[in-house]
N, CA, C and O atoms as a Tinker XYZ file with bonds, in Angstrom:
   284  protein
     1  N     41.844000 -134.822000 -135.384000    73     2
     2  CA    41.235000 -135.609000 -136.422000    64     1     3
     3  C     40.295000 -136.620000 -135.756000    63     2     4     5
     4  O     40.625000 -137.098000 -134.671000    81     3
     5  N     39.097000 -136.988000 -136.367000    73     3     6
     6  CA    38.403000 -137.538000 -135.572000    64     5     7
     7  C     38.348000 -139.209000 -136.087000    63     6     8     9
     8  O     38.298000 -139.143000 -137.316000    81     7
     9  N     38.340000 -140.249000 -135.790000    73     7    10
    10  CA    38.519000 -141.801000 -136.338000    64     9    11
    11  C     37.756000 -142.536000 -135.921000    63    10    12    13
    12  O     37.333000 -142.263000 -134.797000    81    11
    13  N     37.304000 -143.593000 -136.489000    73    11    14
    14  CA    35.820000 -144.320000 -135.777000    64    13    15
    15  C     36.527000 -146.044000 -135.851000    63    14    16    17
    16  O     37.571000 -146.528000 -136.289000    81    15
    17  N     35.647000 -146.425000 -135.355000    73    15    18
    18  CA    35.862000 -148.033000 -134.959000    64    17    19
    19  C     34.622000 -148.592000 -134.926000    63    18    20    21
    20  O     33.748000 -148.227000 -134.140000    81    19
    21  N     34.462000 -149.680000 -135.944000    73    19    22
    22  CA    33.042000 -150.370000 -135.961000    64    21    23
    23  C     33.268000 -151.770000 -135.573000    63    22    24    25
    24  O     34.126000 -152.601000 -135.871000    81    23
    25  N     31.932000 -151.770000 -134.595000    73    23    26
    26  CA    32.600000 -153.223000 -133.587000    64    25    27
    27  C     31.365000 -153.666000 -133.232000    63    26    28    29
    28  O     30.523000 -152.880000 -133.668000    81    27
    29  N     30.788000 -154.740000 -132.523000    73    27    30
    30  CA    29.373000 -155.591000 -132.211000    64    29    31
    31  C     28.976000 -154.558000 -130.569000    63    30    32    33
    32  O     27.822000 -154.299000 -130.226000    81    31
    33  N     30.291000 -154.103000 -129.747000    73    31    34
    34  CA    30.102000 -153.632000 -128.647000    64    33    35
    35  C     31.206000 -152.095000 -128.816000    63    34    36    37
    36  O     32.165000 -151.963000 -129.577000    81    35
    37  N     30.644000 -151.086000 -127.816000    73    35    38
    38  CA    31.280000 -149.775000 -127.644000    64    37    39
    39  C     32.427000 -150.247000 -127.356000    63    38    40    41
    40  O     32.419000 -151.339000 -126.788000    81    39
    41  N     34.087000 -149.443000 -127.712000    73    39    42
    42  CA    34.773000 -149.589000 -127.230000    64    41    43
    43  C     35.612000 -148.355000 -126.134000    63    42    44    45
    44  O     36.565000 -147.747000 -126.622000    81    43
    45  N     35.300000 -148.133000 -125.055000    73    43    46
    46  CA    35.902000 -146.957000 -124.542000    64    45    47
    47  C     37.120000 -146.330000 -124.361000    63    46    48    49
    48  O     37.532000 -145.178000 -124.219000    81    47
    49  N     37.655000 -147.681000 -124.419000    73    47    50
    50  CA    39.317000 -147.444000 -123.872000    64    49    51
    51  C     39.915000 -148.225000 -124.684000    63    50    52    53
    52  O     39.884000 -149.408000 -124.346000    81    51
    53  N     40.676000 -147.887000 -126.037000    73    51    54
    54  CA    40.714000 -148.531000 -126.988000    64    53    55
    55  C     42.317000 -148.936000 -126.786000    63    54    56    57
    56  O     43.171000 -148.101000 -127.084000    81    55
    57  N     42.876000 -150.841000 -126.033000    73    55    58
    58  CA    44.070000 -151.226000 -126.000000    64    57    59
    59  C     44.308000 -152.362000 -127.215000    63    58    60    61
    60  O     43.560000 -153.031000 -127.927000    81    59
    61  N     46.121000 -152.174000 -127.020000    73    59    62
    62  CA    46.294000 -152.762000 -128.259000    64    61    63
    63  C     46.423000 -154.153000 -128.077000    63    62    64    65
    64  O     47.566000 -154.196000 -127.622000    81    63
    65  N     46.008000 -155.388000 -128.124000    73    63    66
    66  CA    46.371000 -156.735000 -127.199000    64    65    67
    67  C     46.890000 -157.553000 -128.551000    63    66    68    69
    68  O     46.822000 -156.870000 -129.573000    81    67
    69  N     47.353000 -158.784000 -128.709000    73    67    70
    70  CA    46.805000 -159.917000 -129.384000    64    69    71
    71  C     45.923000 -160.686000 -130.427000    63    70    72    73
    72  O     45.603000 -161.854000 -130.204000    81    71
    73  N     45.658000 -160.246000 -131.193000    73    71    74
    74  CA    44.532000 -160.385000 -132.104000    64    73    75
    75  C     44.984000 -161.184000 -133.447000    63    74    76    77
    76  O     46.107000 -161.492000 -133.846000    81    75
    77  N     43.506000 -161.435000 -134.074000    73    75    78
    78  CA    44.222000 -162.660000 -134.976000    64    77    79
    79  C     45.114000 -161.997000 -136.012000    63    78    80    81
    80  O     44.719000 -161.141000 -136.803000    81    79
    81  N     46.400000 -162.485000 -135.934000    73    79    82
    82  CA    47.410000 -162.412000 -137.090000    64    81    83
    83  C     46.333000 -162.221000 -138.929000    63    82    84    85
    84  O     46.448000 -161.301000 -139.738000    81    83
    85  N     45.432000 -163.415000 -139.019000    73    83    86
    86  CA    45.053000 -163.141000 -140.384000    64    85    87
    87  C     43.944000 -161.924000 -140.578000    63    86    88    89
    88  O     42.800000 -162.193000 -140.943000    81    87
    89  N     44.395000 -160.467000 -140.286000    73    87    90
    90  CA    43.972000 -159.309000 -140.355000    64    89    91
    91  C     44.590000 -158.987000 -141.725000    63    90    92    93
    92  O     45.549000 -159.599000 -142.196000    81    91
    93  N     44.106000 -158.216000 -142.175000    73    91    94
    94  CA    44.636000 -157.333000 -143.829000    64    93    95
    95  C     46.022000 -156.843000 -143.153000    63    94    96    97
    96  O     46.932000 -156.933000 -143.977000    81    95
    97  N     46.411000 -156.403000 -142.028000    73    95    98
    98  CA    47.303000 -155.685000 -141.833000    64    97    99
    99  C     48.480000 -156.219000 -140.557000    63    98   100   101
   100  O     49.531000 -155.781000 -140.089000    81    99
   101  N     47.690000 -157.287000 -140.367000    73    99   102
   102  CA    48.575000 -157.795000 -139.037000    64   101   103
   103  C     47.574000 -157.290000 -137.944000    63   102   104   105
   104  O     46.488000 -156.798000 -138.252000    81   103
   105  N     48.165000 -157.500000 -136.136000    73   103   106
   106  CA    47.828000 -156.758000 -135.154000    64   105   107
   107  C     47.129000 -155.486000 -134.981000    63   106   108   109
   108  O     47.650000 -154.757000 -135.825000    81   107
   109  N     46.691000 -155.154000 -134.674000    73   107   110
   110  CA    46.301000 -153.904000 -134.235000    64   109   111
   111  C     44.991000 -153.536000 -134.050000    63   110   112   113
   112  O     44.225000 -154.438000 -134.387000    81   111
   113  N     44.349000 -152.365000 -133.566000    73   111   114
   114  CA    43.456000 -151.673000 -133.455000    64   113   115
   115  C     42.537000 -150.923000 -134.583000    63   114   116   117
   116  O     42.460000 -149.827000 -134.027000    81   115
   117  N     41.885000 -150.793000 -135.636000    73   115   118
   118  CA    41.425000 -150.807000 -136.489000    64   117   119
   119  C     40.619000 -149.830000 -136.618000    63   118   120   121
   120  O     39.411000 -150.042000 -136.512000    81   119
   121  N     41.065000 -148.659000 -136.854000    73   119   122
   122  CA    40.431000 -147.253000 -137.069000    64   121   123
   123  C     39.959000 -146.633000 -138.562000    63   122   124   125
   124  O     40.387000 -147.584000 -139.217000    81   123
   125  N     39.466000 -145.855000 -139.440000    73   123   126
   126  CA    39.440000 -145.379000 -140.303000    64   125   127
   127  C     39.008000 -143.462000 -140.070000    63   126   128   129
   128  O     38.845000 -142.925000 -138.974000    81   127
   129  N     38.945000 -143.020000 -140.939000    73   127   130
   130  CA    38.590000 -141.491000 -141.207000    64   129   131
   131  C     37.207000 -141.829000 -141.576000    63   130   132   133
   132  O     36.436000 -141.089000 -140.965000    81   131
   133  N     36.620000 -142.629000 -142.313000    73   131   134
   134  CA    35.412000 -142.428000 -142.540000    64   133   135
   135  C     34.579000 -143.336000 -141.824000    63   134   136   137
   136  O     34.822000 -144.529000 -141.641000    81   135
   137  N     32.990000 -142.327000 -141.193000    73   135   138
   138  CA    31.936000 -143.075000 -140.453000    64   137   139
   139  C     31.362000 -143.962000 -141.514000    63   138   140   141
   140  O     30.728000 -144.806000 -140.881000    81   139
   141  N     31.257000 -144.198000 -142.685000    73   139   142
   142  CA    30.608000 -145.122000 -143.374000    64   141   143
   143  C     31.725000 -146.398000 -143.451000    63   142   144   145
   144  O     31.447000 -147.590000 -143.318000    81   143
   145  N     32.781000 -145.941000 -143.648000    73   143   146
   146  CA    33.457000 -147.176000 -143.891000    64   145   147
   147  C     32.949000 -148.335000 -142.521000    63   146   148   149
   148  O     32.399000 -149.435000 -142.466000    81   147
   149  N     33.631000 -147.106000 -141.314000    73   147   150
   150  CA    33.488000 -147.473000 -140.031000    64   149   151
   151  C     31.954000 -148.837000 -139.800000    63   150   152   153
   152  O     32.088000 -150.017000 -139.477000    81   151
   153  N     30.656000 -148.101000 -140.104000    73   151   154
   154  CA    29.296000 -148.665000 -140.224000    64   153   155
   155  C     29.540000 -149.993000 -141.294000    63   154   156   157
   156  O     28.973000 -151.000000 -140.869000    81   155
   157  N     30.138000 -150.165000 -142.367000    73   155   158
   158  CA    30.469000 -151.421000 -143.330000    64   157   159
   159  C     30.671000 -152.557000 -142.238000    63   158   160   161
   160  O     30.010000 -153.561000 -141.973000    81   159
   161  N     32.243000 -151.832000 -141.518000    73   159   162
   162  CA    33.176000 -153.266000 -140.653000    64   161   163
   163  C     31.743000 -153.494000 -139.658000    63   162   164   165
   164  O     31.358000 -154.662000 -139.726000    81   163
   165  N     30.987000 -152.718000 -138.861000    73   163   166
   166  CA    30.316000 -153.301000 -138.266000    64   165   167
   167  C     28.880000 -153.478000 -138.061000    63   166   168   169
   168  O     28.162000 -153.540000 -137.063000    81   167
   169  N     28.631000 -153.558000 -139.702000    73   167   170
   170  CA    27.466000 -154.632000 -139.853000    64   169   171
   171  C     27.539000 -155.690000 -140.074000    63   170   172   173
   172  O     26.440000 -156.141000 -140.396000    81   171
   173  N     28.328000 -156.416000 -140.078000    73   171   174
   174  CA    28.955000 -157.399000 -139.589000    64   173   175
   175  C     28.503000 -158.536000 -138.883000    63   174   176   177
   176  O     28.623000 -159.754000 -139.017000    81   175
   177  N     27.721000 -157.462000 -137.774000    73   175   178
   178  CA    27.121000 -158.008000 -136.148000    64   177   179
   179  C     26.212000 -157.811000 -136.136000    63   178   180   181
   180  O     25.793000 -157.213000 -137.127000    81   179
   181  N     25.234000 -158.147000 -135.046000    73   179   182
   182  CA    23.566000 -158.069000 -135.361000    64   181   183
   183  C     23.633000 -157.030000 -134.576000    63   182   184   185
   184  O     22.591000 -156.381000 -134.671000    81   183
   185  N     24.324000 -156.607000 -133.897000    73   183   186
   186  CA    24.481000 -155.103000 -133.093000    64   185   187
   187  C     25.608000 -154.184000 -133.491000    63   186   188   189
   188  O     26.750000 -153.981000 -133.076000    81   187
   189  N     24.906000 -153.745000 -134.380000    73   187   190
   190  CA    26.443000 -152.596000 -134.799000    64   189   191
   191  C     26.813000 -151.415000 -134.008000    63   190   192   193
   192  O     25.919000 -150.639000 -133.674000    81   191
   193  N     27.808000 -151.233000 -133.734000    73   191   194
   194  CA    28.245000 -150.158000 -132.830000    64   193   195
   195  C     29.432000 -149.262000 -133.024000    63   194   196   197
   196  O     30.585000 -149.647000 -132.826000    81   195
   197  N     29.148000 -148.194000 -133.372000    73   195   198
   198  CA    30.212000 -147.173000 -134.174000    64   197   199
   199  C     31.321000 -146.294000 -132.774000    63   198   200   201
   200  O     30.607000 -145.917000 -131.845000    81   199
   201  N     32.044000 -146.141000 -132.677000    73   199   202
   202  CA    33.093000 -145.821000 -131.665000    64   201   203
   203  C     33.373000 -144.762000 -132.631000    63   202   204   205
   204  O     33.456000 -144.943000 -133.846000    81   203
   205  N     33.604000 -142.928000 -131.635000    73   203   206
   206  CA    34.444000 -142.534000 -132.328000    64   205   207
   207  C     35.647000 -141.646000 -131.254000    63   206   208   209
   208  O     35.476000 -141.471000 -130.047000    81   207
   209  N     36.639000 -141.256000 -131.911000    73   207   210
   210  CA    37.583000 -141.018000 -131.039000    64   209   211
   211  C     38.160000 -139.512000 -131.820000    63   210   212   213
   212  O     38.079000 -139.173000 -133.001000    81   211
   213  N     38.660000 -138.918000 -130.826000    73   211   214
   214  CA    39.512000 -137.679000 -131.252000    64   213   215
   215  C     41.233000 -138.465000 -130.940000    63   214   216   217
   216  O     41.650000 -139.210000 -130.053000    81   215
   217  N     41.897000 -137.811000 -132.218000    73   215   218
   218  CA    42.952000 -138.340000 -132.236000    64   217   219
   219  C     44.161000 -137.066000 -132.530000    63   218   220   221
   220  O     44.044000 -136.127000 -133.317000    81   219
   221  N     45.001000 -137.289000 -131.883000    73   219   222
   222  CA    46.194000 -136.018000 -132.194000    64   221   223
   223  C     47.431000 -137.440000 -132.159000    63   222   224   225
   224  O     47.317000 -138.595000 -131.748000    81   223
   225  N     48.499000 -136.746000 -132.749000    73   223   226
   226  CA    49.766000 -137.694000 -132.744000    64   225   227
   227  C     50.168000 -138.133000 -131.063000    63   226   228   229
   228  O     50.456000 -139.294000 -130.772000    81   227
   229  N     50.137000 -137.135000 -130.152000    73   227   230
   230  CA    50.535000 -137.706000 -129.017000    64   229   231
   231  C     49.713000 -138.132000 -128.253000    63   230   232   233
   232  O     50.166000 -138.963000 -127.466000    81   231
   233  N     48.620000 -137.892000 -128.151000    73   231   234
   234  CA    47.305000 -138.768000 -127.471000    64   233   235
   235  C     46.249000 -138.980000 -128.241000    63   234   236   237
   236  O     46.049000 -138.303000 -129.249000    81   235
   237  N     45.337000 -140.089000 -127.793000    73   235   238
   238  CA    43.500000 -140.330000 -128.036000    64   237   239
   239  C     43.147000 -140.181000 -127.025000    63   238   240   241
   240  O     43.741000 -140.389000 -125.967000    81   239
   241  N     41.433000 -139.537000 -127.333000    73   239   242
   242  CA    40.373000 -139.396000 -126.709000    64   241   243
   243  C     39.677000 -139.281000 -127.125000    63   242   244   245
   244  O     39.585000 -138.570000 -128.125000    81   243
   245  N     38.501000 -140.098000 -126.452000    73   243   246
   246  CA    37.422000 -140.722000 -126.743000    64   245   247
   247  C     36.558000 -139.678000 -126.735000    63   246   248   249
   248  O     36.429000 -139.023000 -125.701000    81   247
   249  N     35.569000 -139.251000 -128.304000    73   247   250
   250  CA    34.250000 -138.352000 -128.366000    64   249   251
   251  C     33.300000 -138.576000 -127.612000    63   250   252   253
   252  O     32.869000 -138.086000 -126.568000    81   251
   253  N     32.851000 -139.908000 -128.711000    73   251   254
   254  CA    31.580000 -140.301000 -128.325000    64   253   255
   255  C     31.702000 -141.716000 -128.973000    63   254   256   257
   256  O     32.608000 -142.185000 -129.662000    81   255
   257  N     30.402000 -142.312000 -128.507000    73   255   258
   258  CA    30.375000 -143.770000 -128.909000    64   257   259
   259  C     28.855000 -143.523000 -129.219000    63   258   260   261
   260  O     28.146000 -142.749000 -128.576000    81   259
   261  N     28.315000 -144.527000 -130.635000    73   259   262
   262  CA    27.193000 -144.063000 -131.001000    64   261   263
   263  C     26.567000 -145.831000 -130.997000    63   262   264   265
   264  O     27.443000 -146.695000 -130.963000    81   263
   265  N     25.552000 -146.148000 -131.021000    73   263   266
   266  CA    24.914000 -147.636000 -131.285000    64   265   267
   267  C     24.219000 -147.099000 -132.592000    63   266   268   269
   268  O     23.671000 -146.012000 -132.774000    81   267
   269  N     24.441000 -148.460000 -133.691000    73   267   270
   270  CA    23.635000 -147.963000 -134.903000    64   269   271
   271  C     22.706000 -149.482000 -135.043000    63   270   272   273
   272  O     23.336000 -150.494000 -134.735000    81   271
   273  N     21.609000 -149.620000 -135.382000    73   271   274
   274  CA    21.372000 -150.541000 -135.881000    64   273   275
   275  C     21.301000 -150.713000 -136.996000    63   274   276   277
   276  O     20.855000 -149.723000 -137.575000    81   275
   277  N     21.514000 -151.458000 -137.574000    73   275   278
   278  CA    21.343000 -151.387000 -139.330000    64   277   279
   279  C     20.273000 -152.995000 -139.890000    63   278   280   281
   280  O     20.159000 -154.172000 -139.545000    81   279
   281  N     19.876000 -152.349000 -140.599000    73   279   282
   282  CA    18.356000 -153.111000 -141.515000    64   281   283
   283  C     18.859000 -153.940000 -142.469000    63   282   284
   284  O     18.097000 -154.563000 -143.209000    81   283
C-alpha cells in the first residue's frame, strides 16, 4: 500500500520521536492513503514537500519523495 506524508522538507527515514501532544491524534508520524490529502497538510509551508512510502504490515520503504510547489 502506498502512504504519503506532507511536510515543509523530504522525509527519508521516517522515526517516531516526541512531538507536540496537541495533534488530532496524539504522537506520531502522520501518514494518509491519499496524495491530495497528503498536498492539503503541506501547503501549509512555503515549500511543500510530498513523501511517499511503500508500506506492508511488517516493514516501510521509502518510494519516492516528490517537491511540490503550490500557488
Amino acid at each position: 500500500m502506498k502512504i504519503y506524508h506532507g511536510s515543509y522538507m523530504a522525509i527519508e527515514t521516517p522515526k517516531i520521536l516526541k512531538s507536540k501532544f496537541a495533534k488530532d491524534f496524539g504522537e506520531g508520524f502522520y501518514c494518509t492513503e491519499l496524495e491530495e490529502q497528503a498536498a492539503r497538510w503541506a501547503s501549509r509551508y512555503d515549500t511543500a514537500v510530498i513523501s511517499s512510502y511503500e508500506y506492508t504490515p511488517d516493514k516501510i520503504q521509502i518510494s519516492h519523495t516528490s517537491n511540490m510547489f503550490l500557488q
